[in-house]
C-alpha positions as CSV (number, residue, x, y, z in Angstrom):
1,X,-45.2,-90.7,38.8
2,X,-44.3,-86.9,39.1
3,X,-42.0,-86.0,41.7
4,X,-43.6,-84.6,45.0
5,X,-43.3,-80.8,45.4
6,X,-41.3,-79.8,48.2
7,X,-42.3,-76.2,49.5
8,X,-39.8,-74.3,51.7
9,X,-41.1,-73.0,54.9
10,X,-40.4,-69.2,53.6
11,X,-42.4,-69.6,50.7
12,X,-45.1,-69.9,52.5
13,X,-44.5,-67.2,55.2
14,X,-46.9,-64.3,55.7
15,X,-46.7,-61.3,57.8
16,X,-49.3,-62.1,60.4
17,X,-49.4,-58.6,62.5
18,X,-48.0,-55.2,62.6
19,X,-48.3,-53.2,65.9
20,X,-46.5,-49.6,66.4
21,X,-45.9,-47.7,69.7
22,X,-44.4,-44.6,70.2
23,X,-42.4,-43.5,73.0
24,X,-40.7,-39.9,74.1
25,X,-37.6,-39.3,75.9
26,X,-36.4,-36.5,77.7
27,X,-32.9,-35.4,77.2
28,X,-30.6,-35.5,80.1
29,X,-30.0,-31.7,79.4
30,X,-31.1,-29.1,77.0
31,X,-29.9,-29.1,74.0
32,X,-29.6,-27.5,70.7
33,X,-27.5,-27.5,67.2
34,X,-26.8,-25.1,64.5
35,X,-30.9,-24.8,63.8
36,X,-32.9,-27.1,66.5
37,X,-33.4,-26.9,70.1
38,X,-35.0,-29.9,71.9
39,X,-35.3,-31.5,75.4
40,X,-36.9,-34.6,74.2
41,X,-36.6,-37.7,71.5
42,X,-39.2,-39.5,70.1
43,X,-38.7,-43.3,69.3
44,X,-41.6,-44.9,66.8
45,X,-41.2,-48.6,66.8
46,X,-43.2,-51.5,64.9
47,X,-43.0,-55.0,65.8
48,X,-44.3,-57.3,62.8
49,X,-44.5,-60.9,63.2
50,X,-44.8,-64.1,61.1
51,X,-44.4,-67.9,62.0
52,X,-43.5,-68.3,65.6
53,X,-40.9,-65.0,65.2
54,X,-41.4,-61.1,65.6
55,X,-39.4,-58.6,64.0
56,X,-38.9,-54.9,65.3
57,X,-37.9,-51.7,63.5
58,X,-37.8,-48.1,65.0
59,X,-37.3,-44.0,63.5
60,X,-36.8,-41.1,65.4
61,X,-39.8,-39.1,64.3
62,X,-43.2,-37.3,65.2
63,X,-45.1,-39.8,66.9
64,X,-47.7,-39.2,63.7
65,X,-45.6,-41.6,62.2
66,X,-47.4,-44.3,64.5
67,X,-50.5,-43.1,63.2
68,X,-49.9,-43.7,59.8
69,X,-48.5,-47.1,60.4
70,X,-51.4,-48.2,62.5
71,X,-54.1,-46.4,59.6
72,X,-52.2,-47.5,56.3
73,X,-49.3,-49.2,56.3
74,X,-50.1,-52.3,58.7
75,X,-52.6,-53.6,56.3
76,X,-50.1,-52.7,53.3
77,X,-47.9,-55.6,54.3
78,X,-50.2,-57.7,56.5
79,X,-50.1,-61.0,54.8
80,X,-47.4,-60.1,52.3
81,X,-44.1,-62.7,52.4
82,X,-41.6,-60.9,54.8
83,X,-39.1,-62.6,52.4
84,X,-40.4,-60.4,50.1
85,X,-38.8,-57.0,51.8
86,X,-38.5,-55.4,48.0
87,X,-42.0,-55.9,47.9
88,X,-43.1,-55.0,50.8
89,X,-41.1,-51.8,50.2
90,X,-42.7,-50.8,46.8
91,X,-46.0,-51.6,47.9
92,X,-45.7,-49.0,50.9
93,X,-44.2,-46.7,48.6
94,X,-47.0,-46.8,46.6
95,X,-49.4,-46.6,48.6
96,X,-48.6,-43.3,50.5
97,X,-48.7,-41.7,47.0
98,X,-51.2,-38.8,48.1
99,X,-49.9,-38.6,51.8
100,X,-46.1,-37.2,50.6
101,X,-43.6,-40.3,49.4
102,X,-41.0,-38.4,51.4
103,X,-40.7,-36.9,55.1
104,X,-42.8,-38.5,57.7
105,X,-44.7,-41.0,55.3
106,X,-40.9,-42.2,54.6
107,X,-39.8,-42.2,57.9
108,X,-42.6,-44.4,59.0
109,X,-42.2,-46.8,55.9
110,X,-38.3,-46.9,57.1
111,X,-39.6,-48.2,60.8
112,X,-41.9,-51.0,58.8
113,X,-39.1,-52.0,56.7
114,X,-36.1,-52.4,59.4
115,X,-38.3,-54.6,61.1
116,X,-39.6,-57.0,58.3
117,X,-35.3,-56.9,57.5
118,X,-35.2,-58.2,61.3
119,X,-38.0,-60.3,61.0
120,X,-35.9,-62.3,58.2
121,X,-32.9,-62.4,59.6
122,X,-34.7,-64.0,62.6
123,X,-36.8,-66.4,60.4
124,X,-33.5,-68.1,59.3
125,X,-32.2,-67.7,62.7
126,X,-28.9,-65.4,61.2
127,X,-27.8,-61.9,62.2
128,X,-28.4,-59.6,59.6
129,X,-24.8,-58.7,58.9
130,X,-24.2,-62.6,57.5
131,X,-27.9,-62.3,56.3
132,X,-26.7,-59.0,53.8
133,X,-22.9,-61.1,53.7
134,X,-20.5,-59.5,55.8
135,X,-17.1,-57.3,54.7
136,X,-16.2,-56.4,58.4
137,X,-16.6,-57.7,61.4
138,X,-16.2,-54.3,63.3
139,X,-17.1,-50.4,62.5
140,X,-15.2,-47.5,63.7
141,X,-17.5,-44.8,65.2
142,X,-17.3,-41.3,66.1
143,X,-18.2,-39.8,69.3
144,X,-21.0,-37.4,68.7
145,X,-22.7,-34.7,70.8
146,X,-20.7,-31.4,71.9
147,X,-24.3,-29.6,71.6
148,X,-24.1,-25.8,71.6
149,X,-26.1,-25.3,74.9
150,X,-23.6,-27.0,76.6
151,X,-20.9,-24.8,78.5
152,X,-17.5,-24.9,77.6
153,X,-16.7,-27.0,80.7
154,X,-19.5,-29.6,79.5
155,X,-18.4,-29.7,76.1
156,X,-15.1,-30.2,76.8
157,X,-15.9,-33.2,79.6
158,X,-18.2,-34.9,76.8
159,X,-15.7,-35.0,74.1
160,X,-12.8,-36.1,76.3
161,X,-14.5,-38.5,78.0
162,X,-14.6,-40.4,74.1
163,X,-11.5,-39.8,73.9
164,X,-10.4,-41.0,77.1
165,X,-12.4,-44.6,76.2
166,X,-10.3,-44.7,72.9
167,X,-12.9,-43.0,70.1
168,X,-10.0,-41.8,67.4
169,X,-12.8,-39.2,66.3
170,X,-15.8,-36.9,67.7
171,X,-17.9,-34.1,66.9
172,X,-19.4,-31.3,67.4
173,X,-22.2,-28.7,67.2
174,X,-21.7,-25.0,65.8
175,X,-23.6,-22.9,63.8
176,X,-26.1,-21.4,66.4
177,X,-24.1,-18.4,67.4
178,X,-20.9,-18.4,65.0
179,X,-19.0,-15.8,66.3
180,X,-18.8,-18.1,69.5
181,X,-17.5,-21.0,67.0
182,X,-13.8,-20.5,67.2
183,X,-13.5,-20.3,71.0
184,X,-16.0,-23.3,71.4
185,X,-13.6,-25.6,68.6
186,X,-10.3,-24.4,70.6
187,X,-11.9,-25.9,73.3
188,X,-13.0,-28.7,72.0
189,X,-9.2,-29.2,70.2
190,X,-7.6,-28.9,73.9
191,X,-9.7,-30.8,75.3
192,X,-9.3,-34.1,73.2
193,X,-5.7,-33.7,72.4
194,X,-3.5,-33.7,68.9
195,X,-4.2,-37.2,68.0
196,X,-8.4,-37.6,68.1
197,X,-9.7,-36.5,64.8
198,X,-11.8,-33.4,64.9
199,X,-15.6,-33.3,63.3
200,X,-18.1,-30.3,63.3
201,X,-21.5,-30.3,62.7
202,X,-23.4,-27.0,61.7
203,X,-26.6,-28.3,60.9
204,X,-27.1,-25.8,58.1
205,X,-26.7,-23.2,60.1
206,X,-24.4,-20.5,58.3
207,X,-24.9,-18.8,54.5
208,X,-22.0,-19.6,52.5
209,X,-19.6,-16.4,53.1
210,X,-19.8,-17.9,57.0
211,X,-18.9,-21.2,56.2
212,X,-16.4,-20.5,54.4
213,X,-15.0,-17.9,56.3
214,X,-14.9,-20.5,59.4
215,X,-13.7,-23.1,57.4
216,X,-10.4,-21.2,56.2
217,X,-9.5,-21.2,59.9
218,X,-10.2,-24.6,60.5
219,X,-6.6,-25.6,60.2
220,X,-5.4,-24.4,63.5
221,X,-7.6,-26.4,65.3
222,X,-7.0,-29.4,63.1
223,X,-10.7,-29.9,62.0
224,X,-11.5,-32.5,59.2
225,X,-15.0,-32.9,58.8
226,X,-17.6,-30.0,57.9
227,X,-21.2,-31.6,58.2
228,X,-24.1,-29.5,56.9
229,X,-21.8,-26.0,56.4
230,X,-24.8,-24.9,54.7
231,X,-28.6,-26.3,54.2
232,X,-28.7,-29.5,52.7
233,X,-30.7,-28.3,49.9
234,X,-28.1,-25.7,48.6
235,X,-26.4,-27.9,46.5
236,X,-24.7,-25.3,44.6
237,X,-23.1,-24.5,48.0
238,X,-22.0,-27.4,49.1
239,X,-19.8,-27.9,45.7
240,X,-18.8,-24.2,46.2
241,X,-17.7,-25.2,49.3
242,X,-16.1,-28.2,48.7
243,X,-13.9,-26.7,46.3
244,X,-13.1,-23.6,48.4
245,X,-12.3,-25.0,51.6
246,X,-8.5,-26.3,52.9
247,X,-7.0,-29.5,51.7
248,X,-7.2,-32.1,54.4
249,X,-11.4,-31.0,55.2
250,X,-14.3,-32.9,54.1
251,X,-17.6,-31.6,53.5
252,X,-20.2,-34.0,54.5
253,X,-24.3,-34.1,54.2
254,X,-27.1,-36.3,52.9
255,X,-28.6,-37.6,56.5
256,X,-32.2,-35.8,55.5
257,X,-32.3,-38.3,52.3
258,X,-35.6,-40.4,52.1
259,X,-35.0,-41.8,48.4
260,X,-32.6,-42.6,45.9
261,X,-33.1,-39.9,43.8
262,X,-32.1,-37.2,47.1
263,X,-28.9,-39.2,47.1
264,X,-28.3,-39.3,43.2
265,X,-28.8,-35.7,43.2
266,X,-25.8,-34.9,45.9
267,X,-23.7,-37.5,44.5
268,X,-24.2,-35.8,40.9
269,X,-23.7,-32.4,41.9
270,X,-20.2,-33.1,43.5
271,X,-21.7,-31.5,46.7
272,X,-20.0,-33.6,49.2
273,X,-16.6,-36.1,50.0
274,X,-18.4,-38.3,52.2
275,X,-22.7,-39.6,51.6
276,X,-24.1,-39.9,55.0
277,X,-27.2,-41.7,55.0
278,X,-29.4,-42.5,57.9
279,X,-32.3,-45.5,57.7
280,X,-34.6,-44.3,60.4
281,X,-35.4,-41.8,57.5
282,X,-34.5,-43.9,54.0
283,X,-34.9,-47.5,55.7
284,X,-32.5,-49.8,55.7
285,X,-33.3,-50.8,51.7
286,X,-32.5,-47.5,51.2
287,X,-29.1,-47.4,53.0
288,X,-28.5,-50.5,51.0
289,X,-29.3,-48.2,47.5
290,X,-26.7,-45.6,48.3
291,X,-24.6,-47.9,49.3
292,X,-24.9,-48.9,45.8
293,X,-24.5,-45.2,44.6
294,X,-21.2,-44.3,46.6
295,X,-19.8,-47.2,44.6
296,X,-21.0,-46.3,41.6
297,X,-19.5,-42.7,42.2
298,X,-16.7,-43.8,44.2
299,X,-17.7,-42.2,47.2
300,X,-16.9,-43.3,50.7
301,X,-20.6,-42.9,52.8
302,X,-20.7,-42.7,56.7
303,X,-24.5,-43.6,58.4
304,X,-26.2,-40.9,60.3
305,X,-27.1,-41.8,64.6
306,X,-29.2,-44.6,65.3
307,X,-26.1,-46.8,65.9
308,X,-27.6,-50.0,66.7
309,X,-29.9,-49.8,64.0
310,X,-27.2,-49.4,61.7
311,X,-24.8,-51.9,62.6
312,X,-25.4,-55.0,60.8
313,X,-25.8,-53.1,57.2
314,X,-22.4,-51.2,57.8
315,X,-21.0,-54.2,58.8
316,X,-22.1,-55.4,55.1
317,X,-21.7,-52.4,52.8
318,X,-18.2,-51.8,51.5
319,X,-18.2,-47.9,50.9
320,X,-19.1,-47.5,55.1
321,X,-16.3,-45.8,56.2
322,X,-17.8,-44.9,60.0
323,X,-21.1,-45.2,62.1
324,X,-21.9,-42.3,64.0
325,X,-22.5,-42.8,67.7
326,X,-24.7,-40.2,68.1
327,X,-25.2,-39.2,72.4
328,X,-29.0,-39.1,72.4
329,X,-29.3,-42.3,70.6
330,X,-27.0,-44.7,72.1
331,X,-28.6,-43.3,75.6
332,X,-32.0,-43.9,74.3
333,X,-31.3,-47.5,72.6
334,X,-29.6,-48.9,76.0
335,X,-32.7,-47.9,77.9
336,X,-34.8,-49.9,75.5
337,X,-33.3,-52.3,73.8
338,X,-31.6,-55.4,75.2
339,X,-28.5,-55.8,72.9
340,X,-27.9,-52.5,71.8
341,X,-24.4,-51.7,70.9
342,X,-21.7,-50.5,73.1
343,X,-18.4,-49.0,71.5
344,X,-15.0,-50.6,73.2
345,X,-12.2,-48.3,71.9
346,X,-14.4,-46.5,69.4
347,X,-15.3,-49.7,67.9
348,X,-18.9,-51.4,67.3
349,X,-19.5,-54.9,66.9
350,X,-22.2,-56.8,66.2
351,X,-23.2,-59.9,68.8
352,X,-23.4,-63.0,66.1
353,X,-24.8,-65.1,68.7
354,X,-28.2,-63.3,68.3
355,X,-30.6,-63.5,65.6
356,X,-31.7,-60.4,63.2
357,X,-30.6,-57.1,65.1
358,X,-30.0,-58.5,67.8
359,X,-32.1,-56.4,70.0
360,X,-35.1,-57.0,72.3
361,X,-37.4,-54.7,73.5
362,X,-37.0,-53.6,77.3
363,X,-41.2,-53.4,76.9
364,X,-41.3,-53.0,81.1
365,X,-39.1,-50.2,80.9
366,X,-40.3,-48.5,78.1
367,X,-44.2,-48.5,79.6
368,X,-43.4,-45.2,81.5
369,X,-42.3,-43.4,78.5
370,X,-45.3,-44.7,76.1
371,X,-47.1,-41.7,74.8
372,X,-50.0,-41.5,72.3
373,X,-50.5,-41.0,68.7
């Protein structure tokens, strides 16, 4: 007589419902970088359920995103095995073929695909740091903010109050008015001391005569991080750059990736010393690809805001060097989310006593900020 067939519980697993909100923020100031001004934050989140468990995933986008999740990609992976998060993945990829595979269509497949990663995790009752198989058990993070519609005084308070809590590193914004730049980074220097690192942020808001004219003064001030000098998309500039500039600096970039082949094309054009990738935009399958990339090209990577989104995976991925702890997001993910991550001496680390991402929805406190799509 033939053995009986035993079926494990997750081979029979299907994704039972998808539901998306969308909800916006207001900033508790004005504020702006080297390119952007904004005084609110808009946070997409999907909650996709299966068995007795529901997992959530969020982007900072366009509430649109929410549209296109409710119209198309619901009924993509309704059904599908949230095992299956490869699959899943292609199939959503595929299917916004005609609507753009990149930008907003991306952004809301990214939302989808954290939470069927948290869904997982949750259906085998694991944080998704031992789930992906941990190399840490902590992340550095770097203070981020120093906007440039803040004052000097308000710049200055920000970035010494990371300092003061024990961040080794923080960073700014320049880029919207340049000649400004140098007084605003001497500020920023005396306010946080010799011994914090120094990051700035331009957004891609100078040509490459202005970057590199900044850069070459960057010394006195100790600065060692150049993020977005010039666009993103100039990546003849950023290689010019990263040759040009003084020893000890770092050009950064690569948080506006949606794909694999974005990434492939920085790493190959030698456009940057550190990959930053962000999963609200490439998902957190997609972190895990260029995670795969930096190692391939021996590149360390760095992930871009969204910190408690990103925790677990950089917990997991060898080439993570830092999380950025990004002001607007770690304000925004403590108002909704129960379990979001709080830095103690500029270090995250993940709560192992909780399931998946270990967040829950704060859906009571959210209500008021709910807004349409």
């Amino acid at each position: 007589m033939a053995p009986t067939e035993t079926i494990a519980p997750h081979q029979r697993a299907q994704v039972q419902d998808v539901s998306v909100s969308a909800y916006r923020i207001p900033t508790d100031r004005p504020e702006s970088d080297g390119t952007l001004q904004w005084d609110q934050t808009t946070l997409v989140l999907v909650q996709v359920t299966a068995e007795d468990q529901t997992g959530l995933g969020y982007t900072y986008a366009h509430a649109a995103a929410g549209r296109l999740i409710h119209d198309k990609l619901a009924a993509v992976v309704r059904d599908m095995n949230p095992f299956d998060v490869p699959a899943c993945w292609k199939a959503m990829t595929g299917a916004v073929r005609n609507d753009g595979d990149t930008g907003l269509a991306r952004m809301a497949i990214s939302a989808v695909d954290s939470a069927l990663w948290d869904l997982k995790a949750k259906l085998l009752d694991m944080p998704l740091a031992r789930l992906l198989g941990m190399v840490r058990h902590e992340v550095p993070t770097y203070g981020s903010g120093g906007f440039t519609s803040y004052t000097i005084e308000q710049l200055q308070e920000q970035l010494a109050g990371w300092a003061a809590e024990g961040f080794s590193m923080v960073k700014m914004k320049i880029g919207r008015r340049p000649g400004d730049d140098p007084r605003r980074i001497a500020a920023a220097r005396k306010a946080v001391g010799a011994e914090v690192s120094l990051f700035v942020d331009a957004n891609g808001g100078y040509d490459r005569k202005q970057a590199l004219a900044l850069a070459e003064c960057f010394p006195q001030w100790g600065v060692s991080w150049y993020e977005e000098p010039v666009p993103h998309l100039d990546l003849d500039g950023l290689h010019l750059l990263r040759q040009r500039v003084p020893g000890g600096i770092e050009v950064t970039a690569g948080e506006y990736g949606f794909d694999l082949d974005y990434f492939q094309r920085m790493a190959q054009a030698e456009a940057v010393d550190v990959l930053q990738a962000d999963a609200t935009r490439c998902g957190i399958t997609g972190f895990l690809q260029a995670a795969v990339l930096c190692e391939a090209y021996r590149l360390p990577m760095s992930s871009h805001c969204a910190p408690s989104l990103h925790l677990h995976a950089c917990c997991a991925l060898s080439p993570v060097r830092h999380l950025e702890y990004f002001h607007d997001h770690v304000r925004i993910e403590h108002m909704l989310f129960d379990g979001a991550a709080t830095a103690e001496n500029g270090m995250l680390r993940p709560d192992l006593s909780r399931p998946g991402l270990g967040l829950e929805f704060k859906e009571q406190e959210a209500h008021s900020y709910e807004t349409s799509f």
